[in-house]
VEXDOZA-946474 format. One record per residue (C-alpha): x, y, z; residue in one letter. Coordinates in steps of 0.001 Angstrom, whole numbers, padded with zeros to 6 digits, always signed. Layout:
REM VEXDOZA-946474
XYZa;...
REM end
This chain:
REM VEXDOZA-946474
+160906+148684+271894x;+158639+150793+273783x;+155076+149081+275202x;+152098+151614+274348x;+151259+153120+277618x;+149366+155953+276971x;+147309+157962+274603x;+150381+160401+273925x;+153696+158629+272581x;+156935+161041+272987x;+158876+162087+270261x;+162366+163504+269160x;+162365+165545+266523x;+161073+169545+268083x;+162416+172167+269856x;+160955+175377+272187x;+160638+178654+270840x;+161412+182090+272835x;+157255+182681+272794x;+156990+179252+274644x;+155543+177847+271681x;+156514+174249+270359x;+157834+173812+267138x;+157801+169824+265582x;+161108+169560+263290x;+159832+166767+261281x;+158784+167976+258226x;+159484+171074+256521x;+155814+172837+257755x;+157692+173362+260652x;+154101+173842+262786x;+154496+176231+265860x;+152098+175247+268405x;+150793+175580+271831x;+149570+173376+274189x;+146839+171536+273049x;+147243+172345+269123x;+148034+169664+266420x;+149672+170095+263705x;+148312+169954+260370x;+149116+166766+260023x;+146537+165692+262911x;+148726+163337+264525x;+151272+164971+265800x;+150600+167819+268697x;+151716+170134+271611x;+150664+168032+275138x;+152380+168809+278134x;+154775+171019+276821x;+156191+168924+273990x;+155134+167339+270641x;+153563+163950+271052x;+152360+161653+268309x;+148857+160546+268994x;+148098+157248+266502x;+151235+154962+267938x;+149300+151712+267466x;+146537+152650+265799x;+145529+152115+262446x;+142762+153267+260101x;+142979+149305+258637x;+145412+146389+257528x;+144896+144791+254496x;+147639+142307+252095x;+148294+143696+249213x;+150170+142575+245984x;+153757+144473+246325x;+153426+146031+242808x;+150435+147621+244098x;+153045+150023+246073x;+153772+150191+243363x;+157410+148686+243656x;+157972+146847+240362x;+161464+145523+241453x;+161296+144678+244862x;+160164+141076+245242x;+158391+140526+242630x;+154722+138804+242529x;+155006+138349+246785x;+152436+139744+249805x;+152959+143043+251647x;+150896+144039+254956x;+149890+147255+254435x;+148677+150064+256887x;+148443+153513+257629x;+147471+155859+260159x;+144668+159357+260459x;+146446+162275+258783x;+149084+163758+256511x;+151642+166620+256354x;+150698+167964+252795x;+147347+169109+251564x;+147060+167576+248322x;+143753+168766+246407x;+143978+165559+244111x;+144340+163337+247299x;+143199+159318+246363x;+143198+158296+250212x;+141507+161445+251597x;+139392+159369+254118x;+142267+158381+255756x;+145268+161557+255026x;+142547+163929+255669x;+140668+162387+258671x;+140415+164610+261745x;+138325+162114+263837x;+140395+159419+265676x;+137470+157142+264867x;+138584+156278+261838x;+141899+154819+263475x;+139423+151679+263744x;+142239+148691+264207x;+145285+148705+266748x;+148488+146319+267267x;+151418+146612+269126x;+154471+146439+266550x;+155577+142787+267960x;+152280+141695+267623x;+152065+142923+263774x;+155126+141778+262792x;+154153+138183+264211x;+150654+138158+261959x;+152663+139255+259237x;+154776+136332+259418x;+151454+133913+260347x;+150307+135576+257376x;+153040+135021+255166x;+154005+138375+253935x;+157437+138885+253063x;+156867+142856+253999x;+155080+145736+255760x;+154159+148757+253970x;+153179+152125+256087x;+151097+153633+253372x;+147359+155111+252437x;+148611+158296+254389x;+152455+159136+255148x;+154602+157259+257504x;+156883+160025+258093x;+154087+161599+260285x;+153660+158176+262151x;+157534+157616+262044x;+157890+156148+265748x;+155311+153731+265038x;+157063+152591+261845x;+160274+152691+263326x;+159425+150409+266128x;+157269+147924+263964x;+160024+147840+261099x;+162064+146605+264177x;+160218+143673+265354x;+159988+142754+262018x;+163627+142033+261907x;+163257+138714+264007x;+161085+136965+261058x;+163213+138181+258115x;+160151+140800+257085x;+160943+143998+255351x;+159530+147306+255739x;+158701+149355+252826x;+157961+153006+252679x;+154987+154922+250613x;+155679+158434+251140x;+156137+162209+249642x;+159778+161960+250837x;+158372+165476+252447x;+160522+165432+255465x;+163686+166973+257595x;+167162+165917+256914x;+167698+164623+260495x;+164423+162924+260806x;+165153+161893+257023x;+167928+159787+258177x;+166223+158215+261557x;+163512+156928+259315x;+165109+155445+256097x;+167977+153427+258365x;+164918+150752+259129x;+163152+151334+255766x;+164255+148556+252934x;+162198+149496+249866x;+160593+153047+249295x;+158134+154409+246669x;+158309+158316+246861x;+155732+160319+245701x;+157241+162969+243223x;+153815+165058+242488x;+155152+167249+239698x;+158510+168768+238320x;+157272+172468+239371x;+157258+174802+242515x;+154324+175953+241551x;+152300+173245+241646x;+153599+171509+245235x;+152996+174865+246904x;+149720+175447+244984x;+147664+171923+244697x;+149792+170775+247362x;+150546+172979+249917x;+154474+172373+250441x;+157509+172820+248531x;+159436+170588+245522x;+163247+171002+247044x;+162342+168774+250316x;+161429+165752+248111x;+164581+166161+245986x;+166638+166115+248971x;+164707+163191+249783x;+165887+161021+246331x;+169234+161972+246470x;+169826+160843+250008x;+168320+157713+249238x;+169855+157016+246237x;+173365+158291+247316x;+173672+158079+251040x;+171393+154614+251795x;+171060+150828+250283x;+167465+151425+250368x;+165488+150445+247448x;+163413+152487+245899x;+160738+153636+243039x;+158845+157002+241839x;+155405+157757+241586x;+154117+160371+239569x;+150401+161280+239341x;+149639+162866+236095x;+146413+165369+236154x;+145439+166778+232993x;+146455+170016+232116x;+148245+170232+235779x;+151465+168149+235710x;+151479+166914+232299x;+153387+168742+229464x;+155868+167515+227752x;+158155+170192+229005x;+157654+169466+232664x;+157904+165436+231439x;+161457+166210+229721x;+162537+168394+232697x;+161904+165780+235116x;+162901+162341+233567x;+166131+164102+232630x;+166915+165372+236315x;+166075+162243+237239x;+168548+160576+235489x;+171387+162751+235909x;+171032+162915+239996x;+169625+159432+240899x;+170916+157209+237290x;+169155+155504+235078x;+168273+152466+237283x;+165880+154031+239600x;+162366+152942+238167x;+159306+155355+237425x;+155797+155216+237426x;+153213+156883+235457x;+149508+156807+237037x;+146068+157917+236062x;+144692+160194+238243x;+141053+160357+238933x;+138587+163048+239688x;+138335+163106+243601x;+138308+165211+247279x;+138879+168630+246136x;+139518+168236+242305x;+136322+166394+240911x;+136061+168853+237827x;+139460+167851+236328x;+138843+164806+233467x;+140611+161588+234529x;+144175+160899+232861x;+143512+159376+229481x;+145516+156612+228500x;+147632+157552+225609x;+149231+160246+228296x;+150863+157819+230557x;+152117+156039+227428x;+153997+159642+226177x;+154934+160067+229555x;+156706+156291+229390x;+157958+157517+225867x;+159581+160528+227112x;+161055+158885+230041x;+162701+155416+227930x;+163864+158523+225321x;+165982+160042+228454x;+167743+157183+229383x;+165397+155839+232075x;+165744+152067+231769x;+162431+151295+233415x;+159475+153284+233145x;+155911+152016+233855x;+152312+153041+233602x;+149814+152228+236373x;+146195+152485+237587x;+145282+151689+233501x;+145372+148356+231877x;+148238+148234+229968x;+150437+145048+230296x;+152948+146812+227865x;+153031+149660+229882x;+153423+147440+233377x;+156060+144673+232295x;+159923+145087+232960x;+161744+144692+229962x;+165818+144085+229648x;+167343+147633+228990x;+170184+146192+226988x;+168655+143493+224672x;+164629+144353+225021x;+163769+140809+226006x;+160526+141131+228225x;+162009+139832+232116x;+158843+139852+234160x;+155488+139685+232177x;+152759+141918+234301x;+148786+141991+233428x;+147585+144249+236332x;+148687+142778+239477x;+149714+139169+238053x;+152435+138052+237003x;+153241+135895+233471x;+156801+135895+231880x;+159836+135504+234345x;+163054+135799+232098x;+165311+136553+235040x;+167915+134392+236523x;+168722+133628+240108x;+170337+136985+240334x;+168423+138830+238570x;+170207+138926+235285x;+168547+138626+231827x;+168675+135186+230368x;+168473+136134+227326x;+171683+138355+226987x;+173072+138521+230879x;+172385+142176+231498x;+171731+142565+235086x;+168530+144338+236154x;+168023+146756+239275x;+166446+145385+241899x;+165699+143344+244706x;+165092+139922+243109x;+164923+136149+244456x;+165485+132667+242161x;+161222+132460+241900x;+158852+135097+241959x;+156441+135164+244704x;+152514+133786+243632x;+150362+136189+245362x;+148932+137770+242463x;+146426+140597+242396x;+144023+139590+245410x;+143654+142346+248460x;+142402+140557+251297x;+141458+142961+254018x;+142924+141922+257882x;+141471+142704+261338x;+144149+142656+264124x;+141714+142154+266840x;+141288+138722+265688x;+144399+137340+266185x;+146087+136232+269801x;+148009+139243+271600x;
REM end
């Protein structure tokens, strides 16, 4: 593991064009800089004739957070996850919920630091059973991620992924071999919207779910963000639940949120209710065995519930957990019907508390 020594960390992923520009190869933005210019994800920029990340280290805050908060309804259940992200992102995303942080462009509001050893050893003090790089992308912070996903490895943590899944195949592949759990961000089901609202492209982020569903062991969930009138029809529902069962299977969980007026789209009505429960309906009618809602009060609409008998398995109101009908491998109990998963004997008994963590408080 590298030691931070300086301001600029090196990366891998870019190349030199004929003009004696720099071009980063780690999303599909493909910025073209020269020296001095960052790209538009802010964090990643053309110094000394290569692209450096600038936020190795740094965070814009640590705080522990309920895992279904990811949300990742399957993935240890009910225990604590460190979570953290960095300044900047590599979409533009009018709707954006964490635009203090993805949208920052002052290195002030990177206001905690932490090597990656030391991290992953208040993690374990702490006793979270995982790390999430979240509030903006990790892909953008990747060599940060990497290298604190690999101290982690000495106290048994995992490292869990919040992300667009916007990102290059090769890049793709560095990242997700240290990642256990994901939760990609699947905006929409349309072209237009990623390149319009969001300023990239759909294709990327299906690339993304198939490689991790066929070509990794990593675990992982969807997140979809309805906005009135933007992203949810039942057309665009249909078309997406159905691709997503025939490329990733029925197994792969999905989540329905509410989105809320904010950063550039504070005109739009919030996401009533009743649409996250069609969306659910649409999704269960396809074949998807576990569809959820989220950011709503609906303990219905946020339980898991067996796929082959209907008994409820793990009883959710918010963030806290009630019913556990699952057996030490994660089978039903009512019928035997194994559910997808990453599941231990006893649910953890964090519940819904977010308890906020400075680094600079702890040892080195």
């Amino acid at each position: 593991m590298t030691a931070i020594t300086t301001e600029f960390f090196p990366t891998q992923y870019w190349h030199r064009l004929e003009d004696g520009r720099i071009q980063c190869d780690v999303c599909p933005r493909y910025c073209q800089l020269h020296e001095g210019q960052q790209g538009l994800c802010f964090v990643r920029g053309c110094h000394d004739g290569a692209i450096k990340l600038t936020s190795y280290g740094r965070s814009s805050g640590f705080c522990i957070d309920p895992i279904e908060k990811k949300p990742l309804n399957h993935f240890l259940p009910g225990t604590a996850v460190l979570s953290f992200g960095t300044a900047g992102c590599n979409l533009a995303c009018k709707f954006c919920q964490n635009w203090d942080m993805s949208k920052s462009r002052e290195m002030d509001t990177l206001a905690d630091s932490a090597a990656p050893a030391k991290l992953a050893r208040v993690a374990h003090e702490l006793g979270c059973r995982s790390i999430a790089y979240t509030y903006n992308d990790p892909v953008i912070f990747m060599e940060y991620a990497i290298d604190v996903a690999l101290a982690c490895r000495e106290y048994g943590i995992k490292s869990v992924a919040v992300t667009a899944g916007y990102v290059c195949e090769e890049p793709r592949r560095e990242f997700f071999r240290h990642m256990d759990a994901a939760n990609v961000d699947l905006k929409a089901f349309s072209e237009d919207f990623y390149w319009k609202i969001c300023g990239g492209h759909l294709q990327p982020v299906l690339d993304t779910l198939i490689y991790l569903k066929r070509e990794t062991d990593v675990w992982f969930e969807i997140t979809t963000l309805l906005i009135p009138g933007e992203n949810d029809s039942d057309a665009e529902l249909e078309a997406l639940t159905q691709w997503v069962v025939e490329n990733l299977g029925p197994d792969v969980p999905i989540h329905f949120t509410a989105f809320h007026p904010d950063w550039k789209m504070t005109q739009h009505s919030p996401t009533p209710p009743s649409t996250l429960s069609r969306a659910r309906r649409i999704a269960v009618k396809n074949g998807i065995h576990h569809a959820y809602t989220g950011n709503v009060h609906d303990e219905k609409g946020g339980s898991t519930y067996c796929h082959s008998c209907g008994q409820k398995l793990i009883g959710r109101d918010w963030y806290t957990l009630s019913t556990w009908n699952l057996t030490a491998d994660g089978c039903c109990t009512a019928c035997g019907t194994a559910c997808a998963g990453v599941f231990e004997a006893k649910h953890g008994t964090w519940g819904a508390r977010r308890r906020p963590v400075r680094l600079r408080q702890y040892a080195a």
